[in-house]
C-alpha positions, 0 to 999 in steps of 0.5 A: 496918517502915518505914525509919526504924525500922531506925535505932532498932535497937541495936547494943547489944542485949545490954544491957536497958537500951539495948535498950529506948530508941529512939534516932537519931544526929545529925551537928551536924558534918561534916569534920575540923579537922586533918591527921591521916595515919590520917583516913578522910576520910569528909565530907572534910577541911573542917569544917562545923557545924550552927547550934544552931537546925538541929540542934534543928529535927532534934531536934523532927523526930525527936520529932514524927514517930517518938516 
């Protein structure tokens, strides 16, 4: 198994209906826009967003190469 394919494991697999799809995250953003005290700041507090065109490129990746 390749590393990719850890990925497309479900955490749900108890449900058939999940377990069935293979599927991956996309982050379109990473940071937090506001100031909250319980953030666990993970990206940070600044807010970036992906262009539409970058997250879609991504999409067409996943799709291409691992189905």
């Amino acid at each position: 198994m390749n590393d990719m394919e850890k990925y497309f494991e479900s955490p749900w697999s108890h449900s058939n209906l999940l377990a069935s799809k293979r599927r991956a995250q996309i982050f379109t953003s990473r940071g937090c826009p506001y100031q909250c005290n319980f953030c666990h700041l993970v990206f940070g507090k600044k807010f970036r967003k992906r262009s539409p065109e970058n997250v879609f490129k991504e999409i067409e990746l996943l799709h291409k190469k691992y189905n």
